[in-house]
ROVO-492045 format. One record per atom (N, C-alpha, C, O): residue number from 1; x, y, z; atom name. Coordinates in nm, 4 decimals. Atoms other than C-alpha are relative to their C-alpha. Layout:
% ROVO-492045
+------+----------+----------+----------+------+
! roza !     east !    north !       up ! pagu !
+------+----------+----------+----------+------+
!  NUM !        X !        Y !        Z !   CA !
...
+------+----------+----------+----------+------+
This chain:
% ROVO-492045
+------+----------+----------+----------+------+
! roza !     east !    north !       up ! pagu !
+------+----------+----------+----------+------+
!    1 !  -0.1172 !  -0.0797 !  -0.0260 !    N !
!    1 !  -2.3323 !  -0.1973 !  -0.2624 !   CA !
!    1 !  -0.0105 !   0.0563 !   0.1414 !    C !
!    1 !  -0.1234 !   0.0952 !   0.1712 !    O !
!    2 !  -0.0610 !  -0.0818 !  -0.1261 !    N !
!    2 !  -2.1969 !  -0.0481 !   0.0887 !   CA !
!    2 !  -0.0408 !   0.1049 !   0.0163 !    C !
!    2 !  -0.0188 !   0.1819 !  -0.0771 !    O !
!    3 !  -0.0005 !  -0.1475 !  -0.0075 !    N !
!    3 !  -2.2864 !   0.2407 !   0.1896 !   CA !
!    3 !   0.1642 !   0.0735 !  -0.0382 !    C !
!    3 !   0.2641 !   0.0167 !   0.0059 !    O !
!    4 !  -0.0656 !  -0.0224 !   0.0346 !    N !
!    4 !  -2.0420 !   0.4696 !   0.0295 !   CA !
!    4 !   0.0642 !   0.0412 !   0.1032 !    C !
!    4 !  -0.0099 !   0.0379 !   0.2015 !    O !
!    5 !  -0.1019 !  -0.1660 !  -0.1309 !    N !
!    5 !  -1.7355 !   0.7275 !   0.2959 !   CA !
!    5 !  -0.0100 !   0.0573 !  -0.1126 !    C !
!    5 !   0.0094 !   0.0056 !  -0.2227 !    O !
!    6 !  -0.0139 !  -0.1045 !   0.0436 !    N !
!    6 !  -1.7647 !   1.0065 !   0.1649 !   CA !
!    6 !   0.1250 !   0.0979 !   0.0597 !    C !
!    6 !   0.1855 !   0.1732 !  -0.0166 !    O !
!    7 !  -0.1427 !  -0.0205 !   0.0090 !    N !
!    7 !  -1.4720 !   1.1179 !   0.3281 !   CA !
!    7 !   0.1217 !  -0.0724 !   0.1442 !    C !
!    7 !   0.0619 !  -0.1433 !   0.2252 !    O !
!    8 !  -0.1053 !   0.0697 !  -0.0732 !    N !
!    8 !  -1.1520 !   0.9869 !   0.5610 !   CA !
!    8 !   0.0655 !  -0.1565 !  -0.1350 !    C !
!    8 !   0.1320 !  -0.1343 !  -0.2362 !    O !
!    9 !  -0.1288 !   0.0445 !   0.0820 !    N !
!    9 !  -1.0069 !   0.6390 !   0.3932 !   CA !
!    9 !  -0.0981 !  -0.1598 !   0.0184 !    C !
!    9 !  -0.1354 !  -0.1962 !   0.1299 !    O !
!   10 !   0.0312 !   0.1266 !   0.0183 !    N !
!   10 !  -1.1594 !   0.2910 !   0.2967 !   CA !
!   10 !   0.0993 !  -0.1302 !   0.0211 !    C !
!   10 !   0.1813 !  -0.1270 !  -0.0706 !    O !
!   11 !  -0.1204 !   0.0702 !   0.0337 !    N !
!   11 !  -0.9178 !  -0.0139 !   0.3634 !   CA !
!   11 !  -0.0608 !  -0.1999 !   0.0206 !    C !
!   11 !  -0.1537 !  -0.2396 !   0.0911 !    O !
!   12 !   0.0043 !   0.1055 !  -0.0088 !    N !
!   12 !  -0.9029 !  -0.3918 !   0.3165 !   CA !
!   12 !   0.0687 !  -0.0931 !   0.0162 !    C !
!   12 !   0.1526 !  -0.0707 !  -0.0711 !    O !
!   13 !  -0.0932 !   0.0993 !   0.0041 !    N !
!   13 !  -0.6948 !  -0.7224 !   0.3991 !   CA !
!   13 !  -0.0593 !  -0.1049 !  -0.0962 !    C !
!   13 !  -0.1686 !  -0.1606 !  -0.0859 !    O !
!   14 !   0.0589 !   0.0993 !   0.0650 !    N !
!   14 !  -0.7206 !  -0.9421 !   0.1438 !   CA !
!   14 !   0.0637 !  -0.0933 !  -0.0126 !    C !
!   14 !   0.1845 !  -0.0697 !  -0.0154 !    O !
!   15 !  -0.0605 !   0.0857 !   0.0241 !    N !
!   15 !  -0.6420 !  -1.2848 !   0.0918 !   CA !
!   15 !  -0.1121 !  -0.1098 !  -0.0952 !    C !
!   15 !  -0.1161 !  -0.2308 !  -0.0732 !    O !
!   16 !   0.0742 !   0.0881 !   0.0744 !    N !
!   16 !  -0.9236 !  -1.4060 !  -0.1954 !   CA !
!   16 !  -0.0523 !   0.1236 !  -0.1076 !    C !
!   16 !  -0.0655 !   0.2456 !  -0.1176 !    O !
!   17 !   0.0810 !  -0.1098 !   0.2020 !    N !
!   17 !  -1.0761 !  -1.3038 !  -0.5777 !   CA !
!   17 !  -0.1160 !   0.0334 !   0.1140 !    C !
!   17 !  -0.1597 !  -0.0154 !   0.2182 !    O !
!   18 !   0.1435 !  -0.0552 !   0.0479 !    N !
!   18 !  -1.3558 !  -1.1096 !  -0.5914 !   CA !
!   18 !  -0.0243 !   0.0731 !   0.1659 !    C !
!   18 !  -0.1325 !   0.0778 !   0.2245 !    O !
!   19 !  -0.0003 !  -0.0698 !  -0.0970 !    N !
!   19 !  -1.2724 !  -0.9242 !  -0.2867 !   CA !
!   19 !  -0.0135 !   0.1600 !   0.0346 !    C !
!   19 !   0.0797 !   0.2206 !  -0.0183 !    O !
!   20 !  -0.0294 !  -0.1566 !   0.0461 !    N !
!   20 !  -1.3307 !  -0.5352 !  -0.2368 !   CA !
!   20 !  -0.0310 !   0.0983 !   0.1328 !    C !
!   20 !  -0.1098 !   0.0762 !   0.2248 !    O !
!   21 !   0.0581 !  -0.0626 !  -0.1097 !    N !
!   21 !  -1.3176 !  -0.2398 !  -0.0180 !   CA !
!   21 !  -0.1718 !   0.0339 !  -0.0209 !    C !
!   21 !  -0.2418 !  -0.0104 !  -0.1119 !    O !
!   22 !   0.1348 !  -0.0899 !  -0.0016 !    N !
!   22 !  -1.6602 !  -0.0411 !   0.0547 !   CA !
!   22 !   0.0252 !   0.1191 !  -0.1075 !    C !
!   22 !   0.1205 !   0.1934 !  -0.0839 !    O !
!   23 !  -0.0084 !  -0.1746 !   0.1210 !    N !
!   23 !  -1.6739 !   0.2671 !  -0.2443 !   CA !
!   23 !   0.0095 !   0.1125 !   0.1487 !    C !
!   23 !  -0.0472 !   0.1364 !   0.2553 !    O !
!   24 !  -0.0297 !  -0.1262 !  -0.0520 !    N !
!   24 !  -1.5167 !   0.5496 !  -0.1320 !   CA !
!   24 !  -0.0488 !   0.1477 !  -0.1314 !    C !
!   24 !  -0.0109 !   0.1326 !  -0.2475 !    O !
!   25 !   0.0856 !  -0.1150 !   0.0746 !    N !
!   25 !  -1.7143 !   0.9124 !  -0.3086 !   CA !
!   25 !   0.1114 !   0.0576 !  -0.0505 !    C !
!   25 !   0.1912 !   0.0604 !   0.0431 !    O !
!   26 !  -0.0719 !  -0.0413 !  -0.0136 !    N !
!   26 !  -1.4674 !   1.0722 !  -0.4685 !   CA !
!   26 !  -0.0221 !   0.1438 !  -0.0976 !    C !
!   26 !  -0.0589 !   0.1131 !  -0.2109 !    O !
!   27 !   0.0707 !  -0.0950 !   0.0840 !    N !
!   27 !  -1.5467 !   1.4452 !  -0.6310 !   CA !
!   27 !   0.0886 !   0.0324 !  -0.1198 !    C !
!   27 !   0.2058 !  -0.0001 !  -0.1387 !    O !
!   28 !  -0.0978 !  -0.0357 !   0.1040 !    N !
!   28 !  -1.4574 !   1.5973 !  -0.9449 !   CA !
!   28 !   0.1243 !   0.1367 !   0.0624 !    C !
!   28 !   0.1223 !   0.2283 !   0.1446 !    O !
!   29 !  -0.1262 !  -0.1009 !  -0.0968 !    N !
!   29 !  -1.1098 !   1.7755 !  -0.8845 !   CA !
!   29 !   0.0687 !  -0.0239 !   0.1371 !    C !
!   29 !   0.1360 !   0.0570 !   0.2011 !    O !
!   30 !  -0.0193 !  -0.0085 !  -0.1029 !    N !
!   30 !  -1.0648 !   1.5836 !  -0.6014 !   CA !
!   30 !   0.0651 !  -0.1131 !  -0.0094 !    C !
!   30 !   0.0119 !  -0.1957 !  -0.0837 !    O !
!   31 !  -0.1493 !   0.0650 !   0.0010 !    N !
!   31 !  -0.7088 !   1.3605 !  -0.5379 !   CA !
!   31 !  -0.0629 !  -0.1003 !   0.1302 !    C !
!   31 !  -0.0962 !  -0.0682 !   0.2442 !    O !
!   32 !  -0.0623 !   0.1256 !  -0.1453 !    N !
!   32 !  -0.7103 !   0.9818 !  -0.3414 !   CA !
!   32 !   0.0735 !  -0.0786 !  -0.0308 !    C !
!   32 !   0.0948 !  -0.1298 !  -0.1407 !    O !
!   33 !  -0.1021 !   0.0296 !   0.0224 !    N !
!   33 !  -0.4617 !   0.8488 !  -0.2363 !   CA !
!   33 !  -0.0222 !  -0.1774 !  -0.0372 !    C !
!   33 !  -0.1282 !  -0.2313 !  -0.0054 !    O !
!   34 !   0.0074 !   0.1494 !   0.0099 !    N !
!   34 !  -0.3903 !   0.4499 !  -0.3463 !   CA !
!   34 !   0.1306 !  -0.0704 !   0.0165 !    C !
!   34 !   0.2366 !  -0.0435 !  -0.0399 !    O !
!   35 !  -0.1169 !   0.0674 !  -0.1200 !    N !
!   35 !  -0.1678 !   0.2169 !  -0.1227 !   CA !
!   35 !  -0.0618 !  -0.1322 !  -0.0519 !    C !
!   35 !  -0.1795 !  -0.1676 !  -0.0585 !    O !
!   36 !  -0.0168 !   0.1800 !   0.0121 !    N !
!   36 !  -0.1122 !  -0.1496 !  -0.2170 !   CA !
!   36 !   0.1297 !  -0.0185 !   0.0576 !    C !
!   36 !   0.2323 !   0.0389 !   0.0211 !    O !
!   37 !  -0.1037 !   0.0773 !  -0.0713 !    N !
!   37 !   0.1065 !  -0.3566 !   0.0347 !   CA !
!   37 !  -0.0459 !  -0.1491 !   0.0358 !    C !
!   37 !  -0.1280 !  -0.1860 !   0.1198 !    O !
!   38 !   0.0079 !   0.1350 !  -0.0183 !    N !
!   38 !   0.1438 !  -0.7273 !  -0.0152 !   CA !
!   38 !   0.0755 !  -0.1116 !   0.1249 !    C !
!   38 !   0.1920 !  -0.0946 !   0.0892 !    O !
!   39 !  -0.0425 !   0.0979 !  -0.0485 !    N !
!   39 !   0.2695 !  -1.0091 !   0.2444 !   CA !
!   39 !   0.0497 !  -0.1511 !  -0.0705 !    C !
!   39 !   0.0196 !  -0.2501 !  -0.0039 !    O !
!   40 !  -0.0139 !   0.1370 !   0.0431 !    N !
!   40 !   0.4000 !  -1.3189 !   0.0129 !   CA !
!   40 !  -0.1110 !   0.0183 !  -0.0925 !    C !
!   40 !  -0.1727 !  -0.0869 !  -0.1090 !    O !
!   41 !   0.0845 !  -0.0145 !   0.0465 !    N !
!   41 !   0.1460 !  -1.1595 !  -0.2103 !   CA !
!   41 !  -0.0308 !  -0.0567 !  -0.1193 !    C !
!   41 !   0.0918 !  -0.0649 !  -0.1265 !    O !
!   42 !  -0.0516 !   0.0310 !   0.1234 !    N !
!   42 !   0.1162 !  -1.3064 !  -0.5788 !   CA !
!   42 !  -0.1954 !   0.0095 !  -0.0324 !    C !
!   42 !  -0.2804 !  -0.0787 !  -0.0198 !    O !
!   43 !   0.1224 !   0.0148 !   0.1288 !    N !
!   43 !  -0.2145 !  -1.1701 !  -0.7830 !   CA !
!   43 !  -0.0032 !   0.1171 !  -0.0434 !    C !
!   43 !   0.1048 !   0.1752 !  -0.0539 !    O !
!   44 !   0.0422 !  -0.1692 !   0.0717 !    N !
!   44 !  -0.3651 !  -0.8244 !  -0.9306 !   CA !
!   44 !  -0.1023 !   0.0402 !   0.0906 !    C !
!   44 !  -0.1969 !  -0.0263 !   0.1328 !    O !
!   45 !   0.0486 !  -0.0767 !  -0.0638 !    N !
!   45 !  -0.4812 !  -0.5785 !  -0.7498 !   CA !
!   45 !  -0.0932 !   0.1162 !  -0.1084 !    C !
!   45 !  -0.0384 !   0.1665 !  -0.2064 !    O !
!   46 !   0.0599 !  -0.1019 !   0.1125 !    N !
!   46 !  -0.7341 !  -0.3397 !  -0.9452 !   CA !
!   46 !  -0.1016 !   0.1358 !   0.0781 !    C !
!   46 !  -0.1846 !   0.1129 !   0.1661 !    O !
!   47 !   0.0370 !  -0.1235 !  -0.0052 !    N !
!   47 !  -0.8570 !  -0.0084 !  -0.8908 !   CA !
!   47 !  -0.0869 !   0.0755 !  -0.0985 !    C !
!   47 !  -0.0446 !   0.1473 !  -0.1891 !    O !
!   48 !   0.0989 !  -0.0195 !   0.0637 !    N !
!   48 !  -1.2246 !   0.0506 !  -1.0116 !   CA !
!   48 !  -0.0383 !   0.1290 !   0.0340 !    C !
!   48 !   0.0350 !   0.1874 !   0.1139 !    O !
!   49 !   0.0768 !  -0.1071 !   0.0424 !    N !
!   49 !  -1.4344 !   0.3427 !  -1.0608 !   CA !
!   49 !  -0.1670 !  -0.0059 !  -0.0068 !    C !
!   49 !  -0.1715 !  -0.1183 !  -0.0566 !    O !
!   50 !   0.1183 !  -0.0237 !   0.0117 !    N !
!   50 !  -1.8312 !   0.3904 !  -1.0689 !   CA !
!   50 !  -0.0478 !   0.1177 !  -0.0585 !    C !
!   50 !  -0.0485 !   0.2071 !   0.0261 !    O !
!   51 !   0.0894 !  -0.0972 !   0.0171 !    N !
!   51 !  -2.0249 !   0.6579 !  -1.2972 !   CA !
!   51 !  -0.1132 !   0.0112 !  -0.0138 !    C !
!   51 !  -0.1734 !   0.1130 !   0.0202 !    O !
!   52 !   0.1404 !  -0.0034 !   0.0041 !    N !
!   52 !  -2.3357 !   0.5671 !  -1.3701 !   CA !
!   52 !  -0.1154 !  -0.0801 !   0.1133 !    C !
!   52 !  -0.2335 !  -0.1079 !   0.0925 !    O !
!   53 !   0.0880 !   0.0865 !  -0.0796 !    N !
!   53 !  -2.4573 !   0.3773 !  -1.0559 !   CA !
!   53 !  -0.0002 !  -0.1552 !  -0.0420 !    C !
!   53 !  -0.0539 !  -0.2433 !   0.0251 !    O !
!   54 !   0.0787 !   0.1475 !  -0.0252 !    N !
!   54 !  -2.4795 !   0.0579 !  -1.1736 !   CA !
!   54 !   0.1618 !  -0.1107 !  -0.0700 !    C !
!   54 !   0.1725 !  -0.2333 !  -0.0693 !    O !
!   55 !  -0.1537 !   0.1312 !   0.0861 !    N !
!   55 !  -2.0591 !  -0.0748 !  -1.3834 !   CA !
!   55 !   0.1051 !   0.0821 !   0.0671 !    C !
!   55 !   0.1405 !   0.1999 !   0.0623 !    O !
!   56 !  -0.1730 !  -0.0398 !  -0.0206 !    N !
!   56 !  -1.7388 !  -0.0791 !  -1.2201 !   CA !
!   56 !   0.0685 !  -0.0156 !  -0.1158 !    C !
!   56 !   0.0245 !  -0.1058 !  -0.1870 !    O !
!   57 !  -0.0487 !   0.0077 !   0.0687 !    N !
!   57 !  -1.5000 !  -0.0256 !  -1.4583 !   CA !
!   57 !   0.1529 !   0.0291 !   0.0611 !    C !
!   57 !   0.1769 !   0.1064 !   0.1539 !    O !
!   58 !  -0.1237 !  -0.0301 !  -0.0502 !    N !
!   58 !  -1.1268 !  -0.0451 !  -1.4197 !   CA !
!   58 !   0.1215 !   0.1329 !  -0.0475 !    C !
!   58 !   0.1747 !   0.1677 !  -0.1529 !    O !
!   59 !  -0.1008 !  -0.1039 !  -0.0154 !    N !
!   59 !  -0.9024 !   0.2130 !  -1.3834 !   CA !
!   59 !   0.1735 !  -0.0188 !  -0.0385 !    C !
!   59 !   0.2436 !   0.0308 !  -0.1267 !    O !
!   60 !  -0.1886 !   0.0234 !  -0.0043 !    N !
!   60 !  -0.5094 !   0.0644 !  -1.2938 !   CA !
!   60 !  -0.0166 !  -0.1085 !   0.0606 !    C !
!   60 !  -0.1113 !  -0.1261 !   0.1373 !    O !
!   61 !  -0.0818 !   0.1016 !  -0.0809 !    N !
!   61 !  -0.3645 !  -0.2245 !  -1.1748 !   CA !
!   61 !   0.1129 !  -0.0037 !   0.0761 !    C !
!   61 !   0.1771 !   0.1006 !   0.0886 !    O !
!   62 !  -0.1141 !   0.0053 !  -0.0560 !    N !
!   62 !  -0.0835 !  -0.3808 !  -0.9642 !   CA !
!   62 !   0.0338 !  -0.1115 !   0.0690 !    C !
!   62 !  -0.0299 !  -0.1761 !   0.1522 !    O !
!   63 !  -0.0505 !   0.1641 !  -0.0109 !    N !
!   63 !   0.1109 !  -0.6707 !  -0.9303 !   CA !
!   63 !   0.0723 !  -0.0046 !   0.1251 !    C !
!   63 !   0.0869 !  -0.1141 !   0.1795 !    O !
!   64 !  -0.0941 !   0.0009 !  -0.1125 !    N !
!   64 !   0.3260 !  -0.5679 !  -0.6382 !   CA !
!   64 !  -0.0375 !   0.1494 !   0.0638 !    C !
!   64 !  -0.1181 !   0.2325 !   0.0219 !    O !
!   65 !   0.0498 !  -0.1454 !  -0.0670 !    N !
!   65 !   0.3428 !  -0.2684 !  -0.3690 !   CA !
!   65 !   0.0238 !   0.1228 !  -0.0482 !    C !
!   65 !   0.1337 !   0.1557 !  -0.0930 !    O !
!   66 !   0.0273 !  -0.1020 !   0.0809 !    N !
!   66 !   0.2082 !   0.0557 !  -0.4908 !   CA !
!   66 !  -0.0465 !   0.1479 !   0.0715 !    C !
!   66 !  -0.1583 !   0.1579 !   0.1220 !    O !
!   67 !   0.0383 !  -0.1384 !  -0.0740 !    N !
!   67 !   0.1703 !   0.3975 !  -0.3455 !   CA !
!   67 !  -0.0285 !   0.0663 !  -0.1093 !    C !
!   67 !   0.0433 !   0.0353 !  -0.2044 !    O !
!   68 !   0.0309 !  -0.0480 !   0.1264 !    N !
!   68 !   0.0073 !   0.6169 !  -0.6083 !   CA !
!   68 !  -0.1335 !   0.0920 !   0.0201 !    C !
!   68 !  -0.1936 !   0.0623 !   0.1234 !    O !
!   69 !   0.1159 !  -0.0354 !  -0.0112 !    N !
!   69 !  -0.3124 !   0.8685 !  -0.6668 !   CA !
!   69 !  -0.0633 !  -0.0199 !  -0.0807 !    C !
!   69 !  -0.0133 !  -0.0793 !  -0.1763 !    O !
!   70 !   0.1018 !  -0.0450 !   0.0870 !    N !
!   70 !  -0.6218 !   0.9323 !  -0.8400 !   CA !
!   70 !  -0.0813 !   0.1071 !  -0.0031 !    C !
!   70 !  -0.1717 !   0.1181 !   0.0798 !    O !
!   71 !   0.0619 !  -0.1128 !   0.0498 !    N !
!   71 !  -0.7465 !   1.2314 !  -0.9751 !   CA !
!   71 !  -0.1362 !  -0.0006 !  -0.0437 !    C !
!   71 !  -0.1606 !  -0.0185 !  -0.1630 !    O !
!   72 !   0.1505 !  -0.0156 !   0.0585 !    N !
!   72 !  -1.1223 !   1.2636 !  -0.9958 !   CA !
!   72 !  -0.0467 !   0.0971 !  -0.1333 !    C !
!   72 !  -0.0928 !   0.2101 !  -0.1170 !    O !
!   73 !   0.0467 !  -0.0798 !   0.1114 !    N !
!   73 !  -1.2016 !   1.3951 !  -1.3380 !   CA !
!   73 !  -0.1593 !   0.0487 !  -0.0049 !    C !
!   73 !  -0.2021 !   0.1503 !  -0.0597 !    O !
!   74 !   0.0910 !  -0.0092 !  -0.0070 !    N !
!   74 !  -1.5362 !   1.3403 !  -1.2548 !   CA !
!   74 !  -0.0798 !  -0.0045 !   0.1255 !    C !
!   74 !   0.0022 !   0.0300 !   0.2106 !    O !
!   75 !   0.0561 !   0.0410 !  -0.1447 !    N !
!   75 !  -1.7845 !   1.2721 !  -0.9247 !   CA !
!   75 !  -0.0117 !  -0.1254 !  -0.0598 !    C !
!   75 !  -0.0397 !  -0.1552 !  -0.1760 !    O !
!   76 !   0.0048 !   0.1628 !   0.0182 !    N !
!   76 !  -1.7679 !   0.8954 !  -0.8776 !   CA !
!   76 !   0.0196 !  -0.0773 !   0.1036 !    C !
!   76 !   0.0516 !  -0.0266 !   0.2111 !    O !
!   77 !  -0.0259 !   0.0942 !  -0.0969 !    N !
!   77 !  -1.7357 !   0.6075 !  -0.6889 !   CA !
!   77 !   0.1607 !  -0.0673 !   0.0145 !    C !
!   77 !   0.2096 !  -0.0619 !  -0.0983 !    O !
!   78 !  -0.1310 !   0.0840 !  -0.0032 !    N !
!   78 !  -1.3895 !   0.4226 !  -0.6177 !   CA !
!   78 !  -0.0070 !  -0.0753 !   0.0725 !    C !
!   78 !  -0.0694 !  -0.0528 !   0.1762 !    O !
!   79 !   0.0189 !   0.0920 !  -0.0843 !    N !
!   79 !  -1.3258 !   0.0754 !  -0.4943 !   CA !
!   79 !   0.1399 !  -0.0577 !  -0.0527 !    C !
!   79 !   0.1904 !  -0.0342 !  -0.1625 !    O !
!   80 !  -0.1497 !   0.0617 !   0.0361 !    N !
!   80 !  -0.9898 !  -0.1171 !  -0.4907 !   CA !
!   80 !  -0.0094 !  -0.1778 !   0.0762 !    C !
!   80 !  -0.0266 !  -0.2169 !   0.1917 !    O !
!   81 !  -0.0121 !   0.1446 !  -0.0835 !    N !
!   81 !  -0.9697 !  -0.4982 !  -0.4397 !   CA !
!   81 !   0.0679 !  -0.0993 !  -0.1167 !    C !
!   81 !   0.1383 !  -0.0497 !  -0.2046 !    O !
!   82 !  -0.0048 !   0.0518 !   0.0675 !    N !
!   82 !  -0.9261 !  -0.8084 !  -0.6175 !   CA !
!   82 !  -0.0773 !  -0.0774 !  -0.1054 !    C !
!   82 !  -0.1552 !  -0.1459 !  -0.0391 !    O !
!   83 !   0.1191 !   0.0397 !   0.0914 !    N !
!   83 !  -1.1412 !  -0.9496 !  -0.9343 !   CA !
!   83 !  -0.0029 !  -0.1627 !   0.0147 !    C !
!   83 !   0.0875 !  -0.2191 !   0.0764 !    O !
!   84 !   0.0199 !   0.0705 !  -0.0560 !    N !
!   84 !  -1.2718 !  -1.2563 !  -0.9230 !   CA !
!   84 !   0.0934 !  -0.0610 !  -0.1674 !    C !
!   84 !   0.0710 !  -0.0305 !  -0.2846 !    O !
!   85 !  -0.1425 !   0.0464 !   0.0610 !    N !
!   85 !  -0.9344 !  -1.4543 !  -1.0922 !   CA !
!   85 !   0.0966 !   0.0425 !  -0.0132 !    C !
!   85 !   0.1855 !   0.0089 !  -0.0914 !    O !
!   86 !  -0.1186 !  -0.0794 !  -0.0141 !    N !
!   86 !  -0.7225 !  -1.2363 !  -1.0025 !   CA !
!   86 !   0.1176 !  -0.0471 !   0.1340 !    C !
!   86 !   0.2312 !  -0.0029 !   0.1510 !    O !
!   87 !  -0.1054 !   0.0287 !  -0.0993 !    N !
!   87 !  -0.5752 !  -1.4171 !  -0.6857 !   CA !
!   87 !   0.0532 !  -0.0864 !   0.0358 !    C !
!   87 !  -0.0242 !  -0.1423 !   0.1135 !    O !
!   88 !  -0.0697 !   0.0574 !  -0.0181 !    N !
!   88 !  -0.3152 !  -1.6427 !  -0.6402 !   CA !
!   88 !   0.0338 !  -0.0391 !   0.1662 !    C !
!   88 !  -0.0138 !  -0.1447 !   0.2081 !    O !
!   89 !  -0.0558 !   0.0375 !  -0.0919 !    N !
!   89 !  -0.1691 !  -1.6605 !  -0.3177 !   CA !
!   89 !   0.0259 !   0.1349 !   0.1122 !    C !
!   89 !   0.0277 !   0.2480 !   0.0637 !    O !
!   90 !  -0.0662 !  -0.1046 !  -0.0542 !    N !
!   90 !  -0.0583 !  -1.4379 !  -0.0100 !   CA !
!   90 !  -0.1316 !   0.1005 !   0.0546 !    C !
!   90 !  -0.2488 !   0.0686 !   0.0344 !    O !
!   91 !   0.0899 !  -0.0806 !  -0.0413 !    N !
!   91 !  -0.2443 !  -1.1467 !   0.1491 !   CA !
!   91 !   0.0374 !   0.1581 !  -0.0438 !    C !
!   91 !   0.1579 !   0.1759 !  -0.0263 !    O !
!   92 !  -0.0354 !  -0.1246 !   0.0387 !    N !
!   92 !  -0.2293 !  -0.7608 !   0.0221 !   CA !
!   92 !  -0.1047 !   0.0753 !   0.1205 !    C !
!   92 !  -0.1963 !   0.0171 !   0.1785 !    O !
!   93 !   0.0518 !  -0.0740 !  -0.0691 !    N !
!   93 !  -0.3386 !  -0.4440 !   0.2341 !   CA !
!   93 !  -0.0346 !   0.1190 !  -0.0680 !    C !
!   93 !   0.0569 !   0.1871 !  -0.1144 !    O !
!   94 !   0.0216 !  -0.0866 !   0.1330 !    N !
!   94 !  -0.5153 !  -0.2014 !   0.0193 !   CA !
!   94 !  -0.1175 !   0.0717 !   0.0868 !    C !
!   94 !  -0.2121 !   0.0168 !   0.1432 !    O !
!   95 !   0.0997 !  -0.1129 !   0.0141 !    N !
!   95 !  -0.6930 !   0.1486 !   0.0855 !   CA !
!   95 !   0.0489 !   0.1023 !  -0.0403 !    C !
!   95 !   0.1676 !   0.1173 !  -0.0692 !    O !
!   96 !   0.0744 !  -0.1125 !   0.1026 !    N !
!   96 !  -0.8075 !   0.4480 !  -0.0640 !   CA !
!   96 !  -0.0306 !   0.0745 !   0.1255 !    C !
!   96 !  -0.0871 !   0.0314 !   0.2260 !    O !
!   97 !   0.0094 !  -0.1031 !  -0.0977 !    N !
!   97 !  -0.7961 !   0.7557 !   0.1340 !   CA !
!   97 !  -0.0476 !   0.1621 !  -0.0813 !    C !
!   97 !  -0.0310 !   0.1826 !  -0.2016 !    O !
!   98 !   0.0374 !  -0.1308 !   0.0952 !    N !
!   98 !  -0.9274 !   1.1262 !   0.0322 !   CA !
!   98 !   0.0709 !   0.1360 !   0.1722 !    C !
!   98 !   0.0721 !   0.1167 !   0.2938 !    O !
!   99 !   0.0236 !  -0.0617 !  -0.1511 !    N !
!   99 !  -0.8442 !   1.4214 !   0.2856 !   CA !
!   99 !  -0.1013 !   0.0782 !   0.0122 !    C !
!   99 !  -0.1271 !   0.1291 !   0.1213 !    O !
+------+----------+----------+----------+------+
């Protein structure tokens, strides 16, 4: 894994599965933001999570462009990309920001 940001904004261009930003830290009580913008895009976009160090687990999806947050219930990791069969075609622009 990446060294985590701990704070400012993680982002990625993607155009293949199993693609992902760097984990962004995100605390408990603490709001980031999540931006999906596709080009001719056609797959799923997913929006994982980390608690115990070692399983992403998913959070939300998105098939098309998405402006949206996440609420840290807990301290954790966050990463947003595509899974590996998740991509079709096209390129999406996806990050994760905290302020």
């Amino acid at each position: 894994m990446a060294k985590p940001a701990t704070r400012g904004a993680v982002a990625a261009t993607i155009n293949a599965e199993d693609t992902w930003t760097d984990p962004l830290v995100v605390q408990q009580l603490e709001r980031a933001s999540v931006s999906v913008a596709g080009t001719a895009f056609n797959g799923t976009v997913t929006l994982q999570r980390m608690l115990d160090g070692t399983n992403w687990r998913d959070v939300e999806s998105h098939t098309s462009d998405a402006e949206t947050s996440y609420d840290g219930d807990e301290t954790g990791f966050l990463r947003i990309g595509i899974k590996a069969g998740g991509y079709t075609s096209g390129s999406v622009a996806v990050r994760l920001g905290k302020g």
